[in-house]
C-alpha positions in Angstrom: -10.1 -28.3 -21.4 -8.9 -25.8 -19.0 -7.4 -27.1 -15.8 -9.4 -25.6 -12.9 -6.6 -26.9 -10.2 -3.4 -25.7 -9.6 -0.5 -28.5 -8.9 1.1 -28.1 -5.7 4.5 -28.3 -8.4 3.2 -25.8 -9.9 1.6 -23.4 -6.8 4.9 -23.8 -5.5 6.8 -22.4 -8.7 4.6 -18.9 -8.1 5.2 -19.3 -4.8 8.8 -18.5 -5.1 8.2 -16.1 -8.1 6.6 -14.1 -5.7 8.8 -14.3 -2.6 12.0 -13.2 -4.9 10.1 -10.2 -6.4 8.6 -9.1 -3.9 9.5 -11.3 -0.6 5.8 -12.3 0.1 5.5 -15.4 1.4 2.0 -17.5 -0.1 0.8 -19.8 2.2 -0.8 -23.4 1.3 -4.1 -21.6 2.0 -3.5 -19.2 -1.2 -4.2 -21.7 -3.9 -7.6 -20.7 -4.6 -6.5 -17.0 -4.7 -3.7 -17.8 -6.9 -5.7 -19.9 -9.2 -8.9 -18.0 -9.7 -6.8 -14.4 -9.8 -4.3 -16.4 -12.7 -6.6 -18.2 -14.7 -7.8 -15.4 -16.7 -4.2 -15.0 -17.9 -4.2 -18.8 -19.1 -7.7 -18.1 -20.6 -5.5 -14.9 -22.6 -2.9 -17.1 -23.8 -5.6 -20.4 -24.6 -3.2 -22.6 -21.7 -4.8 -25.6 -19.7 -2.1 -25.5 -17.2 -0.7 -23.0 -14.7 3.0 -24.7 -15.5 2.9 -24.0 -19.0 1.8 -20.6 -18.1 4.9 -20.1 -15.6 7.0 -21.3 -18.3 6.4 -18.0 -20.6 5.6 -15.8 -18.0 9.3 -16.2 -17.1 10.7 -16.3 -20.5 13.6 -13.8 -21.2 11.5 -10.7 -22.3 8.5 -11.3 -20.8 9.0 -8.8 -17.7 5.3 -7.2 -18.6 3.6 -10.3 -18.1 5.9 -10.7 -14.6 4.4 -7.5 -13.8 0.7 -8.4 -14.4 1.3 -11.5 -12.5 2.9 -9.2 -9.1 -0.5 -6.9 -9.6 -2.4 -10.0 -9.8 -1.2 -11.4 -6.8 -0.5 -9.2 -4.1 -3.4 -7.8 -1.7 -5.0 -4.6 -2.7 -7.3 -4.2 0.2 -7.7 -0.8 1.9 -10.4 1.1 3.4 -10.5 5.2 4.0 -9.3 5.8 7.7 -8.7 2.7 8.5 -7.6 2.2 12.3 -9.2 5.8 13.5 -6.8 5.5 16.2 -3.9 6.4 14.3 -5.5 9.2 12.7 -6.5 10.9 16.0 -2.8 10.5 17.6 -2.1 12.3 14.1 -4.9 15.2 14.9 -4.3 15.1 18.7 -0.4 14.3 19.0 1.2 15.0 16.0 -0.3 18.2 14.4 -0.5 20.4 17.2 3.4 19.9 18.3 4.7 20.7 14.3 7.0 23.8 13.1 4.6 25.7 10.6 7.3 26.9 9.1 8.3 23.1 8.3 7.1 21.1 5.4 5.6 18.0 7.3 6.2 14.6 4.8 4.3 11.8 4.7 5.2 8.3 3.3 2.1 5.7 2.9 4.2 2.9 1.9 2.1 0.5 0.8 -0.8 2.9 -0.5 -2.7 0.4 -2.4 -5.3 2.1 -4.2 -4.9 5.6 -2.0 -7.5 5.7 0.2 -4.7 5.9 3.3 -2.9 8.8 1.6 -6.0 10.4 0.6 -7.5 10.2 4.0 -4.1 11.5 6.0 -3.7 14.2 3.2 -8.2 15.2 4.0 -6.9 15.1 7.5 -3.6 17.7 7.0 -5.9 19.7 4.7 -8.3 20.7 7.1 -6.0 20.8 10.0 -3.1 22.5 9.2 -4.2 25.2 6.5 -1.8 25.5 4.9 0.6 24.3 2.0 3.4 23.2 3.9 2.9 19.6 3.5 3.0 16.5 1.3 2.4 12.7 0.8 4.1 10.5 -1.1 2.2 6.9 -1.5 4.0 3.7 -2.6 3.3 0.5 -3.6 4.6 -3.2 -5.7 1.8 -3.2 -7.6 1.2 -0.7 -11.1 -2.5 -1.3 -11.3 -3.3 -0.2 -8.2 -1.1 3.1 -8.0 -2.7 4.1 -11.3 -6.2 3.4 -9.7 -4.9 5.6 -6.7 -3.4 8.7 -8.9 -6.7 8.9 -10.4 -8.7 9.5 -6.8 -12.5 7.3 -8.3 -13.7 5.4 -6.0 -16.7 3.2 -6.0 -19.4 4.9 -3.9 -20.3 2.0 -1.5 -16.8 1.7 -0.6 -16.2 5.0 1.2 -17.2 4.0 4.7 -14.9 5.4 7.3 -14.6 8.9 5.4 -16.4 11.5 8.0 -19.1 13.7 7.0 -17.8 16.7 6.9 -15.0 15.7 5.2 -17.6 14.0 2.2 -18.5 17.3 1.8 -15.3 18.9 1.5 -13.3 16.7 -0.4 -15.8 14.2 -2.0 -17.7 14.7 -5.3 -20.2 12.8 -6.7 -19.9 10.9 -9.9 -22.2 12.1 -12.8 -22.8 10.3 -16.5 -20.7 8.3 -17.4 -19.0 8.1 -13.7 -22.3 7.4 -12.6 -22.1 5.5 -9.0 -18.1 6.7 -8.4 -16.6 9.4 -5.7 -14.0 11.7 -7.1 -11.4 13.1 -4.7 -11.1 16.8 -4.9 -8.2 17.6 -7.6 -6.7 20.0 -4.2 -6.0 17.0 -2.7 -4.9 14.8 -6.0 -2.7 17.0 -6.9 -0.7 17.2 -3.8 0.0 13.4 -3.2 1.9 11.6 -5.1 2.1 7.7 -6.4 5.4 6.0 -7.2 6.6 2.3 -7.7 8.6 0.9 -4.9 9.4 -2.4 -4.0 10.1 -2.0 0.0 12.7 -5.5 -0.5 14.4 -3.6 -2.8 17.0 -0.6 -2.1 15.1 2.4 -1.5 15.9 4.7 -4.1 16.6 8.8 -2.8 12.7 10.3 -2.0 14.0 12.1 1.5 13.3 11.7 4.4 9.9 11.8 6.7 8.2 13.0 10.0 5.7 10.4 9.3 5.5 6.7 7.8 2.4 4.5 7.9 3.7 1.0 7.1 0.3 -1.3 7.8 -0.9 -4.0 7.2 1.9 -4.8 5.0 4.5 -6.6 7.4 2.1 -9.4 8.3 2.8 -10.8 4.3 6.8 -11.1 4.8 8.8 -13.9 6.5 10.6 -12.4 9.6 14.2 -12.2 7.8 12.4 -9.9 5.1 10.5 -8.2 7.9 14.0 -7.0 9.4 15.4 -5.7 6.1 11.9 -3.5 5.7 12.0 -2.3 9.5 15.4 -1.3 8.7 15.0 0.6 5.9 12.1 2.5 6.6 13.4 3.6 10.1 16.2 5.0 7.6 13.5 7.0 6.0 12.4 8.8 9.7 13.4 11.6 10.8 14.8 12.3 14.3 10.9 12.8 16.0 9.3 11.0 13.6 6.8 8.9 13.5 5.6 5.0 12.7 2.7 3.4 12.2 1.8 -0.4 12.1 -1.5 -2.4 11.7 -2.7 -2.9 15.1 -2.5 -6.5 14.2 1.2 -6.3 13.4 4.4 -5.9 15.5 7.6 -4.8 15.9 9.1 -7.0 19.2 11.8 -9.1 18.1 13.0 -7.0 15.8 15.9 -4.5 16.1 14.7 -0.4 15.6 15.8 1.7 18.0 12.7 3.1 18.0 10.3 4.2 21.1 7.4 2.6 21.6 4.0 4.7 22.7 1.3 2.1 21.9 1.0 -1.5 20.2 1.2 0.4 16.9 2.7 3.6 17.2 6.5 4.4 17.5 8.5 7.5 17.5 12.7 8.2 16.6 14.5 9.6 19.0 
């Protein structure tokens, strides 16, 4: 019979899987997540407990199934545009103040599926007309960054995306893609997705004029948050910009950065 609770021996166990690969903290709160989102992998392997489970998940060789169990686990959610704010300082602040002659870099750096890069690269598209730009999106998770490189979306989940730009940069799902959104192959082609786990050393992508790092900090302990903060600044360059979730913040934490509102900070 298949155990339907998780232990609080064994919650704990992924608990600390999860912080040292990939410095998320779980709270108590998580269980049900971590239960519901696992037990299809015990179901795979015909286990009736979550410890058994852990037990050849972490077996020498078994990095794959570590992987599946990082996808499984961290938070995928995302929304096109999300926080408008930040994309009119981009349209209002940012854009008109840039050297054409420049190529302007973008890092999403926890692009989920890709509806934040896809939405900043709509946004640069019809803006600054021309090809002297490009997005890099990054996340922990594989299944989610293949999701993004293909640009399908569900239909019902594109509120946020304006009008015009449905029109532009939207197509309509036909046959067998019946009820999905494609992103024009313009835009596809023009961001790209690669693995990176922001705990980790960063490996050598460049620098950037702008980094969106939200909704991401809110998951890691305050240590882990310093490390990140640190790191990315790295990745700005000299009049660059940040961005944070508006629910996030940076006080406490050393930056050198400036602030100009709750969630937006520039390099000097």
């Amino acid at each position: 019979m298949f155990q339907e609770r998780i232990s609080d021996a064994e919650f704990n166990r992924f608990k600390d899987f999860i912080y040292d690969r990939a410095g998320i903290r779980l709270s108590d709160e998580k269980k049900t997540l971590v239960t519901s989102r696992l037990s299809k992998r015990l179901r795979h392997y015909s286990m009736t407990s979550f410890g058994t489970y852990f037990d050849l998940m972490t077996e020498l060789g078994r990095e794959k199934e570590q992987q599946i169990v990082i996808d499984l686990l961290t938070t995928n959610e995302t929304f096109f545009f999300r926080e408008p704010k930040h994309f009119e300082f981009l349209a209002n602040d940012i854009i008109p103040t840039l050297n054409r002659n420049k190529r302007f870099r973008v890092w999403s750096a926890a692009s989920s599926t890709g509806k934040e890069a896809y939405s900043v690269a709509m946004l640069l598209d019809d803006k600054l007309n021309n090809n002297l730009w490009e997005i890099l999106g990054s996340d922990i998770n594989h299944t989610v960054l293949q999701e993004a490189a293909l640009g399908l979306y569900q239909q019902d989940r594109i509120d946020g995306i304006p009008a015009d730009y449905l029109k532009k940069y939207c197509f309509k799902g036909k046959d067998e893609f019946e009820g999905k959104l494609l992103i024009d192959k313009g835009l596809i082609d023009r961001v790209k997705f690669i693995y990176v786990n922001l705990t980790l050393p960063l490996d050598e992508f460049g620098t950037f004029q702008l980094i969106l790092l939200r909704n991401v900090l809110i998951y890691f302990d305050n240590e882990t948050k310093s490390q990140i903060i640190k790191k990315v600044v790295l990745k700005l360059e000299s009049g660059g910009f940040l961005f944070i979730g508006h629910a996030e913040s940076l006080k406490g934490f050393t930056h050198g950065l400036i602030r100009i509102s709750s969630s937006i900070y520039k390099k000097p």
